[in-house]
N, C-alpha and C positions, 0 to 999 in steps of 0.2 A: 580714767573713768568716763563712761559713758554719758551725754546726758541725761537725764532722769525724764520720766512719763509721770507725772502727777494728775490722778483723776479725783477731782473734786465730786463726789459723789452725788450728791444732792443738793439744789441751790440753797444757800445760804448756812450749809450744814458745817463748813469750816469758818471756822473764826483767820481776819484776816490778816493778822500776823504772822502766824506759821506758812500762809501761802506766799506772802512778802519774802519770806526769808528761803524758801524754795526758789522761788524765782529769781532774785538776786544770788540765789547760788547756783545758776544754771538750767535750771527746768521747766519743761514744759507743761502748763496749766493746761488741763482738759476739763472741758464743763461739758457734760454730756447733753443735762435738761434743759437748758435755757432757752426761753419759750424768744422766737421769735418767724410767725409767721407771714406767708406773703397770699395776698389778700390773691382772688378770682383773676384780676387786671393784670397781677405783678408775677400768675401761674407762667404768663407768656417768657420771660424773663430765663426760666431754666428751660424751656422745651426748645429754641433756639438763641446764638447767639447777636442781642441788640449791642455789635461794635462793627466798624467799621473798617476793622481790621488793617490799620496801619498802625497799630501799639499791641502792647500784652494785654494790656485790658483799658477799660471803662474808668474815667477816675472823675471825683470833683475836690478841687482845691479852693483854701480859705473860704473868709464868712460870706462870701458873693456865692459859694457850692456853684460855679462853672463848671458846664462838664463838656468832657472831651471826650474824644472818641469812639461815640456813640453812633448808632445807626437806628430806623426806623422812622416812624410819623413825627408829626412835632408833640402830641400827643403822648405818646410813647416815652419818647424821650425824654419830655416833661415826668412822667409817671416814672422812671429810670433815676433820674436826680430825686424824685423826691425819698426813694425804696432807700440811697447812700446816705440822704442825709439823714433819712430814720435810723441806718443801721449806725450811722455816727453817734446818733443820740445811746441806740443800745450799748456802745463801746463805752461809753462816757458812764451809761449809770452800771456797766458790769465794773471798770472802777474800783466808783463809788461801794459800792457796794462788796466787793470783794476782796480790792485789794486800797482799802481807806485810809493809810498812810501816803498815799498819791493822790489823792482828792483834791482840788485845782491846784494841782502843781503839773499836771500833764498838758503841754499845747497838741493840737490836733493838727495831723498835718492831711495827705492825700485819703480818700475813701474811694474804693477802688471795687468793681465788678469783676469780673474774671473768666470770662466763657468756656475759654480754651481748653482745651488738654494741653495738659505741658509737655508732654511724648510727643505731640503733633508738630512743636515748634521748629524753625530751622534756623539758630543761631547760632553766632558765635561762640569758640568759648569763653569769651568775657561774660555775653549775654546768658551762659549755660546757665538754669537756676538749677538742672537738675545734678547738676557736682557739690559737691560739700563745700559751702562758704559761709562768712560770716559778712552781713551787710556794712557798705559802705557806699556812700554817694561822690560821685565824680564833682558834679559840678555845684553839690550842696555840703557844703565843709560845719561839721555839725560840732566841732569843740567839744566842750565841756558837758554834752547834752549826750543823754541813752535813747536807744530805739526802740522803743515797747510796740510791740503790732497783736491785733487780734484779728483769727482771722474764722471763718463760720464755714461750713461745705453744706450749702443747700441746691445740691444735688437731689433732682426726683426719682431717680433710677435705682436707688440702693449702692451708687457709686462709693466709696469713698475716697479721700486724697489723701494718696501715698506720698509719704516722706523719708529720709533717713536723716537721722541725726547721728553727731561727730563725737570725738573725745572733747574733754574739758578744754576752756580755751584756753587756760594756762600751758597745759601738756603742747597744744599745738602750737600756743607761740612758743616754746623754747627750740620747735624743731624748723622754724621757718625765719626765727626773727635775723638770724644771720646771714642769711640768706638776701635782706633789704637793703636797697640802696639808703642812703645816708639823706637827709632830709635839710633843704636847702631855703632858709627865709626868705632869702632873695626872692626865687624863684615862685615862692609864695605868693609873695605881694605881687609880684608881676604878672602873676595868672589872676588876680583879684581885681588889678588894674585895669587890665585888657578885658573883664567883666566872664571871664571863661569858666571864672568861679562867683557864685553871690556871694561867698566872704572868703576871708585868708584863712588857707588851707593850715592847719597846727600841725604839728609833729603827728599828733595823733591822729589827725588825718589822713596824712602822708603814710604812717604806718599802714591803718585799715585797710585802706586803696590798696597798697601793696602785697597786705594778706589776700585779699579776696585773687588779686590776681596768683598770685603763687599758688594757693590751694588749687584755682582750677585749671593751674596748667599742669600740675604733677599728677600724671592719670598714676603712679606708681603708687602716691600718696590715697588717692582716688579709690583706691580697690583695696589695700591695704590695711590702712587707715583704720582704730579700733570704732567702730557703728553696727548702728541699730536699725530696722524698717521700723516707718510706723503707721497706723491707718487712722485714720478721723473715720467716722463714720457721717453718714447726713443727719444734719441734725447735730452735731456736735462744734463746738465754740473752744479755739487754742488760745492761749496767750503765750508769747516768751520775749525774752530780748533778743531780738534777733543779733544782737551786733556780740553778744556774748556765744550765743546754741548755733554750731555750726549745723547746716542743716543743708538739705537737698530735698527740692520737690519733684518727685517720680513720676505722678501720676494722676487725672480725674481732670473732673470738666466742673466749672458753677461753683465760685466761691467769690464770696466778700470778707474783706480786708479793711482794717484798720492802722495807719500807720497813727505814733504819739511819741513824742519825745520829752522824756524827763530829764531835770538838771540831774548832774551826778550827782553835788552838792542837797539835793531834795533825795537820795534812795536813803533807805532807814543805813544800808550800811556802804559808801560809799566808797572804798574800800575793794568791795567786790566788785568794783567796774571795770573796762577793759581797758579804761586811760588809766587805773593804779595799777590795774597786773602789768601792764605794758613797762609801765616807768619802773615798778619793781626786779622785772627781768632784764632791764636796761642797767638800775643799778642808779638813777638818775630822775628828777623830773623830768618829766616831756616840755619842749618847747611853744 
C-alpha cells in the first residue's frame, strides 16, 4: 500500500482524532487554507534566494533561534529569523489545534527556509533527497523519539513542490531488513565517546541509518518500487512522519519546514511506530 494523501478540507473542519490516527498510520496531512502570510519586507524572501549557499537551506536552532546560513543585510537577516520563528510559532498552534493529542508533548527542533530547487542540486547519493527514503540522522541518534515535520510551499510563481511517496514502511522493511548489517554497542558508545554522535546510537538507530542508505542506493528499488507523485500547491501546509512516509522530493523552489519530535511512548497508538514495526519484523526488542 501506498501512502495515503489526506486533504484536510477546511480549517478546523476535521475533528483531531481521526487525523491522529491517519497520520500514525502513515499519511500525509494536507491543509490547503491555512492562513499564513508574509508581510511587504518578507515579499523579498521568495523573489530571490537570502542563503549563502553552503548548506540546503536557511535553518534556526533551539530557544536562542540562531540562524545559519543566511545571506543579505544585517537587516534582512534579522527579518529572515524573525519570518522562522513565526512560522515555528504557526507549526506549534497547527498542533495544537489539529492534531491535540500532541499538545506539549512535541519538542521543536530546526526551522528551516528553503530556496533551492531540489532538481538544481548536485549531491551525493547519501545527500539525494530526491530518491525514496525515510529520515534518519547520522550524528543525531533520536531513540525512542518520532520525526513529525511540517512543511508549507510559499512559492509566488504558481510553483508547486513535487514529491513521490513510497509503499508502507512495513512492506519495505521486510524487503531490506536483511539486507543490514548487525548492530554493534560497542561501536555505539565509542562513536558517542569520540562525541561523533551527541548520544548513543540504539539499535534503532543503527537500523534507520541503514534503511535510508539501502533505499538510496538501489536505483532498482528506486524505479520499481510501488509510488505515487505528489504536488503541494503554494499556499498549502503538509504534515507527516517523516521517519515512517518514505518519500522523495522532485521538485520546486521556497519552502519552510518544520522539524518536532514526539516521544513514541506520547503517540495515541505507539505501536504504529517504526521502533515497534522494526522489533516486530526482528521478532525481538530492539537494543
Amino acid at each position: 500500500m501506498i501512502s495515503p494523501i489526506l486533504t484536510v478540507p477546511e480549517a478546523g473542519a476535521s475533528p483531531g482524532a481521526p487525523l491522529v490516527d491517519a497520520l500514525e498510520g502513515g499519511a500525509v496531512l494536507v491543509f490547503p487554507s491555512l492562513d499564513f502570510p508574509l508581510d511587504a519586507f518578507e515579499q523579498r524572501f521568495v523573489e530571490r534566494p537570502f542563503a549563502d549557499g553552503k548548506a540546503k537551506n536557511v535553518n534556526i536552532r533551539g530557544e536562542a533561534a540562531t540562524l545559519k546560513g543566511a545571506a543579505g543585510t544585517e537587516e534582512e537577516q534579522a527579518r529572515l529569523r524573525d519570518l522562522l520563528i513565526r512560522y515555528r510559532a504557526f507549526a506549534r498552534d497547527l498542533i495544537e489545534r489539529h492534531l491535540p493529542a500532541y499538545a506539549g508533548k512535541v519538542s521543536f527542533a530546526g526551522t528551516s527556509y528553503r530556496p533551492f530547487d531540489v532538481d538544481q542540486r548536485k549531491l551525493s547519493w547519501r545527500r539525494d533527497d530526491t530518491r525514496l527514503h525515510v529520515d534518519a540522522f547520522p550524528s543525531n541518534p533520536i531513540g525512542e523519539k518520532r520525526i513529525l515535520r511540517i512543511f508549507r510551499n510559499i512559492n509566488p510563481n504558481g510553483q508547486s513542490r513535487l514529491w513521490r511517496v513510497g509503499e508502507d514502511f512495513g512492506s519495505m522493511a521486510e524487503k531490506f531488513l536483511p539486507r543490514l548489517p548487525g548492530y554493534s554497542p560497542l561501536s555505539a558508545r565509542l562513536l558517542s565517546a569520540l562525541r561523533i554522535t551527541k548520544a548513543r546510537r540504539s539499535e534503532y538507530d543503527h537500523l534507520m541509518l541503514h534503511l535510508h542508505d539501502a533505499l538510496k542506493q538501489d536505483m532498482t528499488y528506486q524505479g520499481s518500487a510501488p509510488q505515487a507523485d505528489v504536488e503541494f500547491a503554494p499556499g498549502q501546509t503538509w504534515v507527516t512522519f517523516s521517519d515512517l512516509v518514505m518519500h522523495g522530493a522532485m521538485g520546486g523552489r521556497y519552502m519552510l519546514e518544520q522539524t518536532a519530535y514526539l516521544a513514541v511512548a506520547d503517540q495515541v497508538d505507539p505501536e504504529r511506530s517504526p521502533q515497534r514495526i522494526l522489533a516486530r519484523k526482528l521478532g525481538r526488542p530492539l537494543q
